[in-house]
C-alpha positions in Angstrom: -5.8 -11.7 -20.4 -4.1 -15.4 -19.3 -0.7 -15.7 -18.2 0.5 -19.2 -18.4 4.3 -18.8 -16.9 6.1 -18.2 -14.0 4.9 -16.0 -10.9 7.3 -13.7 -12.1 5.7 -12.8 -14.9 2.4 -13.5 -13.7 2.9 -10.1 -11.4 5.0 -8.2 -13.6 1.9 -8.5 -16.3 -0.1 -7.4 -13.7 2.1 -4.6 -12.8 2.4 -3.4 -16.5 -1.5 -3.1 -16.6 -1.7 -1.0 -14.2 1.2 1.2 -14.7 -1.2 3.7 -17.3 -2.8 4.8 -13.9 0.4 5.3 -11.9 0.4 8.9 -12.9 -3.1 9.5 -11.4 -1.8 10.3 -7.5 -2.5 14.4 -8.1 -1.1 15.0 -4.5 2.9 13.1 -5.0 3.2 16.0 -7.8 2.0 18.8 -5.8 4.2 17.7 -3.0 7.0 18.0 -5.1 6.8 20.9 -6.4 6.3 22.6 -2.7 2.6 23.4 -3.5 0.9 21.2 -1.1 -0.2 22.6 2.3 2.1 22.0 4.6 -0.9 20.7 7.3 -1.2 18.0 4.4 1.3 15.8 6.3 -0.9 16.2 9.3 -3.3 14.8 7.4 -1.9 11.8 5.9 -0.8 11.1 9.4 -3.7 11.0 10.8 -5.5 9.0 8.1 -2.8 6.2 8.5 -3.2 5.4 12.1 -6.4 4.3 11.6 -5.6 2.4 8.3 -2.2 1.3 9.4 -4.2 -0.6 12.6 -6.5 -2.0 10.1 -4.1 -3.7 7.4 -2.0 -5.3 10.7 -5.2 -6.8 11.7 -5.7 -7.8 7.6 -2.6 -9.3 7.4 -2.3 -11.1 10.3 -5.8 -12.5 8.9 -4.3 -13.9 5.8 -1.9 -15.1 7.1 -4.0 -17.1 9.8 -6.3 -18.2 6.4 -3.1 -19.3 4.5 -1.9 -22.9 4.4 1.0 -22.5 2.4 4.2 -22.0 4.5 5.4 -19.1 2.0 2.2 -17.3 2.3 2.0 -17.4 5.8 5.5 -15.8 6.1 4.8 -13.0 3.8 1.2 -11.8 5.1 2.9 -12.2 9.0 5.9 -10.2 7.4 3.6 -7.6 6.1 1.7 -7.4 9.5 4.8 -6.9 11.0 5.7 -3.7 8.9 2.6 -2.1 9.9 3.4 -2.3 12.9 6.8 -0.8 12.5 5.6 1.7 10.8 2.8 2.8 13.4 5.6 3.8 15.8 7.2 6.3 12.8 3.9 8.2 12.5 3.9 10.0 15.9 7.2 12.5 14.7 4.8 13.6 12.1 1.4 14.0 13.5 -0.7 12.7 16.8 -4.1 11.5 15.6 -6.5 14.0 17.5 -9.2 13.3 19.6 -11.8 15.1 17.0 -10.7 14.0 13.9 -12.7 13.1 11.2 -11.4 10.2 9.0 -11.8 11.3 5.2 -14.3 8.9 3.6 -12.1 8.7 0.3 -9.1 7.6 2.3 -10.1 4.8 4.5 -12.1 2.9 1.8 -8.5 1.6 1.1 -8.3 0.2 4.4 -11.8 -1.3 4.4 -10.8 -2.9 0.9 -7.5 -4.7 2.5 -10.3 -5.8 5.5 -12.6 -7.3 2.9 -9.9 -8.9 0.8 -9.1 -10.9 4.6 -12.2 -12.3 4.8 -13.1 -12.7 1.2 -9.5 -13.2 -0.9 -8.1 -16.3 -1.5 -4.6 -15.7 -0.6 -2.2 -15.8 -3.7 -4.5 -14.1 -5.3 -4.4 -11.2 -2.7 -0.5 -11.7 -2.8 -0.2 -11.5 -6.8 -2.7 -7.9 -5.8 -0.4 -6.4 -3.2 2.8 -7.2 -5.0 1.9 -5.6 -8.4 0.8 -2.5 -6.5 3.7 -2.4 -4.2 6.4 -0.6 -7.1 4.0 2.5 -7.3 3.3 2.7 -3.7 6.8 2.8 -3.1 7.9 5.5 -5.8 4.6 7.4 -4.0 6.7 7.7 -0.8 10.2 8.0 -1.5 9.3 11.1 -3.6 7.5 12.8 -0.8 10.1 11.8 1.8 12.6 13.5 -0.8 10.1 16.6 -1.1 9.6 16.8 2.7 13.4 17.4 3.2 14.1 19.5 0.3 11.0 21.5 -0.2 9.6 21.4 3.6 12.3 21.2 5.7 11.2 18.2 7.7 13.8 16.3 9.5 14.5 12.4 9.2 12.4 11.8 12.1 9.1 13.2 10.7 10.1 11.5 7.1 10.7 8.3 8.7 7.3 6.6 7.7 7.8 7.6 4.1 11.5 6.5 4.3 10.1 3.0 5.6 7.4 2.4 2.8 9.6 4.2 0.1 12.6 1.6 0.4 12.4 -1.6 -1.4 12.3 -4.8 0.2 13.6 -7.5 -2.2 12.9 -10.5 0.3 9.5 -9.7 0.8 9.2 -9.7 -2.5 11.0 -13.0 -3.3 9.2 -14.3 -0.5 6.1 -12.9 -2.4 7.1 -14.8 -5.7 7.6 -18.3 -4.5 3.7 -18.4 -2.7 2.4 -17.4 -5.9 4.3 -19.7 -7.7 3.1 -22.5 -5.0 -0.3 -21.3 -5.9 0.0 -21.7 -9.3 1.8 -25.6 -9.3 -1.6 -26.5 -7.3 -3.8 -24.7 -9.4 -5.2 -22.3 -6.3 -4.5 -18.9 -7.6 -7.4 -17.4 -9.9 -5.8 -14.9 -12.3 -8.9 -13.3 -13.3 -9.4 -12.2 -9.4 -6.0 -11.4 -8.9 -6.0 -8.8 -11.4 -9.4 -7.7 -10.2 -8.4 -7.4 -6.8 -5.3 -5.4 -8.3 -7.5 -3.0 -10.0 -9.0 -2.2 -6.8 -6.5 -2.0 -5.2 -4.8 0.6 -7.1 -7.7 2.6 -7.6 -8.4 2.6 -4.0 -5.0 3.7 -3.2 -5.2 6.3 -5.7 -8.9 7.3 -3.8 -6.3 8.1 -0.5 -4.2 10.3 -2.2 -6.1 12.3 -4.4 -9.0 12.7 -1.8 -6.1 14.9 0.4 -5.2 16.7 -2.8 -8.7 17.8 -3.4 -9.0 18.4 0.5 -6.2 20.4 0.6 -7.3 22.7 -2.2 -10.2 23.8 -1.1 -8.9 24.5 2.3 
């Protein structure tokens, strides 16, 4: 499928094809309905320090391989997320010294590294942004659960608060690179939506590997 408009709808085409498999995360609905272990939160913890150190180092990539101005600003605003975030996983859970990353959760991470080296840059953006409504929805409702089903306290929610609350500038900031990229003819749609495809079904790889984890535990 070819878009020939705006940005805009460039990403919100992308977004509506992958919205069928939005509904694939099996842990989000386990978590909110109380059934998930509680250790799962450990878990997730643990698994994002390591990706959460990885995407910084992706981002600030891009954003070193980006020549447009707008693209710059929203892979070096991205870096600097993660690295907000990192500092809101420790009230949840301490990576520990014998922990053994899940194979299933860190190809995400690895994905993000190859897409640095690899990606052209709008075309990563276009693959982030589309993804970015899901991921959202994804922590807000386990934030929500955490409270009301857990009894966790802001302070351990905080990392799922951070991701689960929109951030309309980055994704204005988001819209007007792609848009850049598309007036100069350097954005390749077919790869954006196949790096968007990946994307989501690498993300979805992260949270259904804990959900199968945590039933057989």
């Amino acid at each position: 499928m070819t878009t020939t408009g705006s940005a805009r709808e460039l990403i919100d085409a992308v977004q509506a094809e992958l919205a069928p498999r939005d509904d694939e995360n099996r842990l989000v609905p386990l978590v909110e309905a109380g059934e998930a272990p509680r250790e799962v939160f450990a878990a997730i913890a643990a698994e994002e320090y390591r990706i959460v150190r990885s995407d910084w180092r992706s981002f600030l990539h891009l954003a070193s391989r980006s020549r447009e101005r707008r693209a710059r600003e929203f892979f070096t605003a991205l870096a600097s997320g993660e690295g907000l975030a990192l500092g809101k996983l420790a009230a949840l859970a301490e990576e520990q010294p014998g922990f053994e990353p899940r194979a299933g959760c860190q190809a995400y991470p690895a994905f993000v590294a190859w897409l640095a080296l690899n990606g052209e840059p709008a075309d990563v953006i276009v693959a982030i942004v589309a993804n970015f409504a899901a991921f959202g929805r994804y922590c807000a409702a386990i934030a929500a659960a955490m409270r009301e089903r857990y009894g966790f306290d802001d302070e351990s929610c905080a990392f799922f608060d951070f991701f689960g609350t929109p951030s309309p500038e980055l994704e204005d900031l988001a819209v007007q690179a792609v848009q850049a990229a598309l007036d100069t003819g350097d954005l390749s749609e077919k790869d954006a939506r196949t790096h968007a495809r990946l994307f989501q079904a690498y993300e979805l790889d992260f949270w259904n590997t804990l959900a199968d984890d945590g039933r057989r535990d």
